[in-house]
C-alpha positions as CSV (number, residue, x, y, z in Angstrom):
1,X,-25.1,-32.1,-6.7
2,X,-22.2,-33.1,-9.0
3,X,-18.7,-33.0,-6.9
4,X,-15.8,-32.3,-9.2
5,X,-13.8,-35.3,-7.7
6,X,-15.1,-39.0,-7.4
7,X,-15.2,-40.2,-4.0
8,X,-15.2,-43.8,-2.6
9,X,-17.6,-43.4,0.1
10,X,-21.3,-42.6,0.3
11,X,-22.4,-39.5,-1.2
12,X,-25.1,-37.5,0.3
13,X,-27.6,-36.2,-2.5
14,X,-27.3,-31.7,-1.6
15,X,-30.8,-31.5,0.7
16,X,-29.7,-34.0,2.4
17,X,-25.9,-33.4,2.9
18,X,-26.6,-29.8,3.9
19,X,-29.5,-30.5,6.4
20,X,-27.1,-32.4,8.0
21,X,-24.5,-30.0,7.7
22,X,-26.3,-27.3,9.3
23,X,-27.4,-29.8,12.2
24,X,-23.7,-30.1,13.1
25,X,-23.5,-26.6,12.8
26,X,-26.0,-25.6,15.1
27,X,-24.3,-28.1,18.1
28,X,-21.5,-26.0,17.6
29,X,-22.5,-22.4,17.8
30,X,-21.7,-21.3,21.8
31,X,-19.6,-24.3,22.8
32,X,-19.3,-24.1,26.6
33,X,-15.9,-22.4,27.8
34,X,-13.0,-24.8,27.8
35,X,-10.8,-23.0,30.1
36,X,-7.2,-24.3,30.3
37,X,-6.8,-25.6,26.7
38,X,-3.0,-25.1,25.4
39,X,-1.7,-23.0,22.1
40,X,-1.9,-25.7,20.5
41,X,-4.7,-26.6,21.0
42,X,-6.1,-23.4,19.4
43,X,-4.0,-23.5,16.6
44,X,-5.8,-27.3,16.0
45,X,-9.0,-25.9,16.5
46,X,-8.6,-22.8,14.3
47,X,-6.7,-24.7,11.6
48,X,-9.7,-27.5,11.4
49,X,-12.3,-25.0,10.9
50,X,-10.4,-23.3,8.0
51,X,-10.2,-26.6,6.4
52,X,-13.8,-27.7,6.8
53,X,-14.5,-23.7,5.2
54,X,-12.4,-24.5,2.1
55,X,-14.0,-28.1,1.5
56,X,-17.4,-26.4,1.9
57,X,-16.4,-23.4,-0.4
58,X,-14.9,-26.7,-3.3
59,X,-18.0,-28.1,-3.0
60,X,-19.7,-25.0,-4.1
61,X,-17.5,-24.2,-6.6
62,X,-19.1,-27.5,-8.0
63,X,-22.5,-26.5,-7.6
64,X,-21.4,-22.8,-9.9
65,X,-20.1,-25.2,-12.4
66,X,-23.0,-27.1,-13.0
67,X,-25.7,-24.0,-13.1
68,X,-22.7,-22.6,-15.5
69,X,-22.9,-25.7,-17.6
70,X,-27.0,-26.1,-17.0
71,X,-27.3,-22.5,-18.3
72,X,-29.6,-21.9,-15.0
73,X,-28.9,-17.8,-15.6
74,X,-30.5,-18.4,-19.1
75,X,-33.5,-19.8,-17.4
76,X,-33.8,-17.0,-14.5
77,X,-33.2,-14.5,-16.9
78,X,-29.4,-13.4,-15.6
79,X,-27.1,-12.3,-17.8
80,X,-24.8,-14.6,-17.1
81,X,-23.4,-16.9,-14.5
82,X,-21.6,-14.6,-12.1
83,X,-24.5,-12.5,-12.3
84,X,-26.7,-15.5,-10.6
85,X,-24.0,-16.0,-8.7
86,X,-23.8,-12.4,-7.1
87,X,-27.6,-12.3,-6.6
88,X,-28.2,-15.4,-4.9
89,X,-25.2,-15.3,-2.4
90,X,-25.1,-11.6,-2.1
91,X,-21.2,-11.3,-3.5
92,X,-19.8,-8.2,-4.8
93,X,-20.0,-9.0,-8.4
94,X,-16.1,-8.8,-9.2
95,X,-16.0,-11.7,-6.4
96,X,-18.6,-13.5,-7.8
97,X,-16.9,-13.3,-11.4
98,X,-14.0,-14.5,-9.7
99,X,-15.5,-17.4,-8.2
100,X,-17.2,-18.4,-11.7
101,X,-14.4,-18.7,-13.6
102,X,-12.9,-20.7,-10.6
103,X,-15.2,-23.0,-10.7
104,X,-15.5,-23.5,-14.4
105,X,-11.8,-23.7,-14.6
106,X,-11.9,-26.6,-12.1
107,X,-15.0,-28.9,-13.4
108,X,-14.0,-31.8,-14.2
109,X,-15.2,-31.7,-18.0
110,X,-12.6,-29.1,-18.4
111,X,-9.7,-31.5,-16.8
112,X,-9.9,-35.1,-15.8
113,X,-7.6,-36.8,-13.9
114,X,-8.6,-33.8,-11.5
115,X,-6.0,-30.7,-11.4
116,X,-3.6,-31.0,-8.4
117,X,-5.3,-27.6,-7.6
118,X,-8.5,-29.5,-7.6
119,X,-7.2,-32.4,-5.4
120,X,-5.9,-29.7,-3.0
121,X,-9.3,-27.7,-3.1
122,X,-11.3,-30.7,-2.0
123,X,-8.9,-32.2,0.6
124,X,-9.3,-28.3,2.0
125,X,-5.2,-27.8,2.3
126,X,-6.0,-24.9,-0.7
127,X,-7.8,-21.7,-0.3
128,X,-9.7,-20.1,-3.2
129,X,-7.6,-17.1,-2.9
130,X,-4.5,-19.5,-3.5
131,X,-6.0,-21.6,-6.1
132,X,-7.1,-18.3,-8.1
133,X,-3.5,-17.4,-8.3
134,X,-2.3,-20.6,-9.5
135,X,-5.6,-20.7,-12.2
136,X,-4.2,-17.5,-13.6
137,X,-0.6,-18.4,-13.6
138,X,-1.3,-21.5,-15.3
139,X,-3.7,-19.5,-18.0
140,X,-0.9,-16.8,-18.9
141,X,1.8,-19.8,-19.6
142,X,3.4,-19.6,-23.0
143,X,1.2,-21.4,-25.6
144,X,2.4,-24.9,-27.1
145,X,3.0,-26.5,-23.9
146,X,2.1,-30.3,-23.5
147,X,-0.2,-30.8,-20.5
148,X,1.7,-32.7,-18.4
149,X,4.6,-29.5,-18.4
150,X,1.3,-27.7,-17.3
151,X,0.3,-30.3,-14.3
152,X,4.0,-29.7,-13.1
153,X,4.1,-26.3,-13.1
154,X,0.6,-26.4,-11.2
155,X,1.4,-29.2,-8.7
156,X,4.5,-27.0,-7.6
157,X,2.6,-24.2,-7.1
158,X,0.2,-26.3,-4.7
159,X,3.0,-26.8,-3.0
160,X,4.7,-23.7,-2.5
161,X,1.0,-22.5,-1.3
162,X,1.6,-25.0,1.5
163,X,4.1,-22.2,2.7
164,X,2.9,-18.8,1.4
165,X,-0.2,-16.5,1.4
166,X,-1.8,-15.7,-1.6
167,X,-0.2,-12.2,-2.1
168,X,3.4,-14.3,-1.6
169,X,2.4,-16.7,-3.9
170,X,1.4,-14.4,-6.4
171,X,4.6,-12.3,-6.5
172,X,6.5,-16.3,-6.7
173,X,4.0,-17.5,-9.3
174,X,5.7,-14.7,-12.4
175,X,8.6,-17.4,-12.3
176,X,6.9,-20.5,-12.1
177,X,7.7,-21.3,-15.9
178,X,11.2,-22.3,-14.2
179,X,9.6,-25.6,-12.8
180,X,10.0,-26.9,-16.6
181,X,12.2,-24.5,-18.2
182,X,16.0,-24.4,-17.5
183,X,16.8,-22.0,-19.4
184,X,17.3,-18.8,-17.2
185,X,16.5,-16.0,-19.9
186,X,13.5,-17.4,-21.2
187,X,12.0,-17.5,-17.2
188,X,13.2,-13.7,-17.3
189,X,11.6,-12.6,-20.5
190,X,8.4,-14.8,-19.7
191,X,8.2,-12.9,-16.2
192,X,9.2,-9.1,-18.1
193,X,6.2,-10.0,-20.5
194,X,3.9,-10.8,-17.3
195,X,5.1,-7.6,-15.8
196,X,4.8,-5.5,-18.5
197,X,1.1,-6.9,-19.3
198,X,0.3,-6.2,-15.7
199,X,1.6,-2.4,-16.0
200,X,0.1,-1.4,-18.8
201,X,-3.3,-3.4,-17.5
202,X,-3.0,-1.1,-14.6
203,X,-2.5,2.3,-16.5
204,X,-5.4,1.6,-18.1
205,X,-7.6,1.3,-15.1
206,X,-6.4,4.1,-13.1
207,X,-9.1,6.1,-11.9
208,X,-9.7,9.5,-9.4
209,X,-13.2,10.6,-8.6
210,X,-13.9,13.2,-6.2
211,X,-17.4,13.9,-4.3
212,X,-18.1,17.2,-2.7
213,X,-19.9,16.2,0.5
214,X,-21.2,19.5,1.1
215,X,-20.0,20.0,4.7
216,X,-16.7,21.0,4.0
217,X,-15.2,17.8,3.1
218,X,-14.5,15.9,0.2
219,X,-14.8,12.4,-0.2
220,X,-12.6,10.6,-3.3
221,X,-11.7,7.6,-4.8
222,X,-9.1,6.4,-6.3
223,X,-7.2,3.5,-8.9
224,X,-3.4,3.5,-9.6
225,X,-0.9,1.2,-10.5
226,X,0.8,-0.8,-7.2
227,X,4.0,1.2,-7.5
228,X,2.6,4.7,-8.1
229,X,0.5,3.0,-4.5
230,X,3.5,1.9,-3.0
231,X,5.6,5.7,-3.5
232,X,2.3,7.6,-1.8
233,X,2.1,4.9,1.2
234,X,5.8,5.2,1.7
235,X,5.4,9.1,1.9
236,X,2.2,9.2,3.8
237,X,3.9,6.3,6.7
238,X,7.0,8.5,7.0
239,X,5.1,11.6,7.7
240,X,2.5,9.5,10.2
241,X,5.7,7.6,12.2
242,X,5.9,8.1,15.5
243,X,8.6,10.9,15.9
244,X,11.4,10.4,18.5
245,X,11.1,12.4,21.6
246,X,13.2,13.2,24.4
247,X,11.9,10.8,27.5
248,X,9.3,12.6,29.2
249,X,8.5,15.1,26.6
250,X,5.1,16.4,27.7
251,X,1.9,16.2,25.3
252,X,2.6,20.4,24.3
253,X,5.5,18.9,22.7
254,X,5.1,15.4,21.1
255,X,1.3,15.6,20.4
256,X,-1.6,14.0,22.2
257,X,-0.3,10.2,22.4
258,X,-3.8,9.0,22.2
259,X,-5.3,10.9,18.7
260,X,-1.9,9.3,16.9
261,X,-3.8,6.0,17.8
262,X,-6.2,6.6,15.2
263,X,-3.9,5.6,12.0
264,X,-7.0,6.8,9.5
265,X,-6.9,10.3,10.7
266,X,-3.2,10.4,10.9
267,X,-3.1,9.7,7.5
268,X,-5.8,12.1,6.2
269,X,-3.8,14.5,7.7
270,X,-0.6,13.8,5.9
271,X,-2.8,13.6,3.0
272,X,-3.8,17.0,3.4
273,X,-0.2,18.2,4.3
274,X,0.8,16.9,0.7
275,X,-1.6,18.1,-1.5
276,X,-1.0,21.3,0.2
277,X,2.7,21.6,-0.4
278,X,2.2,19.9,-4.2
279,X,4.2,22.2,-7.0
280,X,1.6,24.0,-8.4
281,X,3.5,24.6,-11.8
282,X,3.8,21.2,-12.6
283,X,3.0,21.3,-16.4
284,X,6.0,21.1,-18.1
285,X,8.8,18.3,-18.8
286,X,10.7,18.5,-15.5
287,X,9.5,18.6,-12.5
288,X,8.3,21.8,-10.7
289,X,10.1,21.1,-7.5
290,X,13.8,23.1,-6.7
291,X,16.1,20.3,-4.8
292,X,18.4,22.3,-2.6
293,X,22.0,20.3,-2.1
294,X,24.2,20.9,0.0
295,X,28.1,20.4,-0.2
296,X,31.1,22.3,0.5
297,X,33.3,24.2,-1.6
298,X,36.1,21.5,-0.9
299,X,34.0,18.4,-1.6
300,X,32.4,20.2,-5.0
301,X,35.9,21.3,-6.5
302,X,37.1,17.7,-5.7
303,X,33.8,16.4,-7.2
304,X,34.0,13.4,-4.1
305,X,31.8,12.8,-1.3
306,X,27.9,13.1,-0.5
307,X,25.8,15.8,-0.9
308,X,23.1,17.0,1.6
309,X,19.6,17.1,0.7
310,X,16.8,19.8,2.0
311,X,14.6,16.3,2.1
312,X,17.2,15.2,4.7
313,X,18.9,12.9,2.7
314,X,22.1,11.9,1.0
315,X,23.2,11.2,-2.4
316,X,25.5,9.8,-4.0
317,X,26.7,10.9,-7.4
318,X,25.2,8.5,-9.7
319,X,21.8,9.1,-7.4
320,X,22.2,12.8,-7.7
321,X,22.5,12.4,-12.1
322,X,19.6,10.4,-11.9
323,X,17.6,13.2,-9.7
324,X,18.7,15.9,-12.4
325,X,16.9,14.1,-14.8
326,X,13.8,15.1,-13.5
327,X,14.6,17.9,-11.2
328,X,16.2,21.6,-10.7
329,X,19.1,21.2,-8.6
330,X,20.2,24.7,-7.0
331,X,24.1,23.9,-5.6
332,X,24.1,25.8,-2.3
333,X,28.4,26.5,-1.5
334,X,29.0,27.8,1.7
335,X,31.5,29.8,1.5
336,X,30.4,31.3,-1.8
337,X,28.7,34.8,-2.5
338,X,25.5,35.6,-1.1
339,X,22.4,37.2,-2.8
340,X,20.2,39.7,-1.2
341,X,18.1,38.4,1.4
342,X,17.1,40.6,3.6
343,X,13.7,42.2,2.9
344,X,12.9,44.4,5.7
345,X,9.0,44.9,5.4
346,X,8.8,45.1,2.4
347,X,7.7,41.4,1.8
348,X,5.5,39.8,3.7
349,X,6.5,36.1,2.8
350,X,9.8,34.8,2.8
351,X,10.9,34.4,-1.4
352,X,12.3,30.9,-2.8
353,X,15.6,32.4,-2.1
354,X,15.6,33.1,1.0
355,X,14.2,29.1,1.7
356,X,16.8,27.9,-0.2
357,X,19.4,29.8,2.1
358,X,17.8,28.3,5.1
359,X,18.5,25.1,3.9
360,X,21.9,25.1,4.4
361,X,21.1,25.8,8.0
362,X,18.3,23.5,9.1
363,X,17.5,19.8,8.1
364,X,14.3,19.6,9.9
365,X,12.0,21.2,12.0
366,X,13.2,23.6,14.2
367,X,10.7,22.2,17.3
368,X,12.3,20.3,19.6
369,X,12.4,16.3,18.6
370,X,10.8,16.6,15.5
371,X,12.2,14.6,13.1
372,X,10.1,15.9,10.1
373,X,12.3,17.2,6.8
374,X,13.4,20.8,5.9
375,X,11.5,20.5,3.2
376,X,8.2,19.8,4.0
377,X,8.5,23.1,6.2
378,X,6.8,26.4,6.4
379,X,8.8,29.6,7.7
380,X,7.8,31.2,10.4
381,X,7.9,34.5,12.0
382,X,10.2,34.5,15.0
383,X,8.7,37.9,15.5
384,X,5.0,38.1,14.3
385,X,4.8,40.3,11.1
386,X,1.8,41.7,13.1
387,X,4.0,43.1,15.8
388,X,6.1,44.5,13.8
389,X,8.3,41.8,12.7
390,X,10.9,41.6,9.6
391,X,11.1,39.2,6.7
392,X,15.1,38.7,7.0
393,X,16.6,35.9,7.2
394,X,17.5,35.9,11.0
395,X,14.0,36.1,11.6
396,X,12.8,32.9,9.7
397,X,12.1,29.5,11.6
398,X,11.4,26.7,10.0
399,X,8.2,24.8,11.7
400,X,6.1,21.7,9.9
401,X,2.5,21.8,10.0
402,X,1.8,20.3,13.5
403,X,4.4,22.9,15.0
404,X,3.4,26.4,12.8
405,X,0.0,25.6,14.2
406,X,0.9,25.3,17.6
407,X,3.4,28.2,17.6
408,X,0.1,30.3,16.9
409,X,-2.4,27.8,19.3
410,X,-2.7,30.6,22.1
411,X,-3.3,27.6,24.5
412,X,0.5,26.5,24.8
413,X,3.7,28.8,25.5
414,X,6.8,28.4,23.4
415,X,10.3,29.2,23.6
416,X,13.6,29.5,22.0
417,X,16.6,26.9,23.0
418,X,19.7,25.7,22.2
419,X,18.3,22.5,20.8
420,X,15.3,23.8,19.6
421,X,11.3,25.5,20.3
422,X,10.0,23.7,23.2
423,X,6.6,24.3,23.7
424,X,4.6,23.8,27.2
425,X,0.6,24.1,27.8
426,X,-0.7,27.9,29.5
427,X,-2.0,26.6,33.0
């Protein structure tokens, strides 16, 4: 086997070298306890073996570069390198692709002296993961630069992957042009041109497929850009957190403490809660969604102050031009005229208007301790519709998902307080 960095010491030939290998190995599957050993110690321990797994995994990136240079897929009939790769190591193929170009990247026909990535590789202070990121970084530099500009910029990122994991390093690694560029606006419009490559690299492999399991549930995948990613796991953990609770509230109340264990359900459930409460009219150039804010006749004729969302938040003024952009914004004034909104029985739902009037009353849940938004609401009966009940105003609570189903779960009791529903289980 061909390493990709000369060594001054005996070298094994491969049959050898990994019979032997695997003979230490096997002395040190089940070592006998060693009760009483310190922190430190495991950190030692754990620390060696992820070294000796990264100088293992360099000197098989060795082996890929000399089957990718030996053409061995050719002879096997592969399509190419990652393909024999995949098959013979049982990879995913995207990982195997990965680990191709990797190696490639790193033989020494493609660089000699060695790479500082390479050095770092074999001494095993480098992970793959890391020295995949700094491979790329190094690949989407601006053309024209001598190679030793290109070493620097590298052996810097070694370093910095001393410190960082590979998701830390890759977010650091947009700037690394600044190791050899003092000029501040050429780092910025470097990074904006990786940025916007990355973006539009994304769009284009954004993705939704959904499979009808045929027992009443769906099962779906999906691809979208990190950000789009990052605004639906923000949503989904805010409607999953644990909600505040007055001490002792009893499980009729809060939940069952131990099914919010299971973070995957939780989270389908959210899931469900939003697609359920998605505008339905969204086809057209603003959004299909009617922000209700809130301010005072006072505070809106002096045009100072914050206004009150139905979402449960504040805005400020430039935040609230920005929302208009994309939103209808109904101002709710308080002291102002009101419209109709008493319906009797002649409606059997509560109309847009009469949700927006609620708004200026409620900013979350109506259940007692729940912490979940006005917004993501439904209205409830206070007196069933099927006993007889009206759809006025006075009438309306508004309960999230968790608590409309409750109020109607004929296993608990509810009932009506100053600082909210407080719900209790039937004996």
């Amino acid at each position: 086997m061909t390493t990709l960095l000369a060594r001054d010491v005996e070298v094994l030939d491969a049959p050898t070298g990994l019979d032997a290998l695997h003979a230490v190995i096997d002395q040190l599957q089940d070592p006998p306890a060693r009760p009483g050993r310190t922190a430190a110690e495991y950190d030692a321990e754990v620390a060696s073996y992820a070294r000796a797994i990264r100088r293992l995994e360099y000197l098989q990136l060795g082996v890929i570069a000399d089957a990718d240079t030996a053409r061995i897929a050719e002879q096997t009939g592969m399509a190419d390198t990652s393909s024999w790769l995949a098959q013979h190591t049982r990879t995913d193929p995207a990982q195997a692709s990965r680990d191709t170009h990797l190696a490639t990247a790193l033989a020494p026909h493609h660089s000699e002296p060695p790479r500082p990535c390479a050095t770092a590789l074999a001494d095993g202070s480098l992970s793959t993961a890391h020295a995949q990121v700094i491979i790329k970084t190094t690949e989407q530099l601006p053309t024209g630069l001598n190679p030793t500009a290109v070493a620097t910029v590298e052996q810097e990122l070694v370093e910095k992957a001393t410190r960082l994991s590979p998701d830390q390093l890759r977010r650091v690694a947009r700037r690394a042009l600044a190791a050899i560029e003092p000029d501040q606006q050429t780092v910025d419009r470097h990074e904006d041109t990786l940025l916007r490559t990355e973006e539009t690299t994304a769009l284009a492999r954004t993705r939704l497929t959904l499979h009808d399991n045929h027992d009443g549930t769906t099962s779906g995948h999906f691809t979208v850009p990190t950000p789009a990613a990052a605004i639906l796991t923000k949503i989904i953990q805010s409607m999953t957190a644990p909600r505040r609770a007055h001490l002792g509230a009893p499980a009729a109340q809060a939940g069952d403490p131990s099914a919010r264990r299971n973070w995957a359900h939780q989270s389908g459930l959210a899931l469900v809660e939003l697609l359920e409460h998605l505008p339905t009219n969204h086809l057209h150039s603003k959004v299909a969604a009617t922000v209700v804010v809130t301010i005072d006749h006072t505070r809106l004729t002096a045009a100072i102050g914050a206004a009150g969302l139905d979402t449960g938040d504040s805005l400020s003024a430039g935040n609230l031009r920005r929302l208009a952009c994309n939103s209808g914004i109904l101002p709710a004034i308080l002291d102002g005229p009101s419209l109709p909104l008493d319906l009797g029985r002649t409606n059997r739902l509560y109309t847009e208007t009469q949700r927006v009037a609620l708004a200026t009353r409620h900013q979350t849940c109506a259940a007692h301790g729940c912490e979940r938004p006005y917004a993501w609401c439904e209205l409830h009966h206070e007196v069933p519709w099927s006993h007889g009940g009206t759809t006025n105003l006075d009438q309306a609570i508004p309960l999230c998902g968790f608590h409309h189903r409750r109020i109607h779960d004929p296993d608990y009791h509810h009932r009506h307080q100053t600082d909210g529903i407080h719900f209790t289980q039937r004996e």
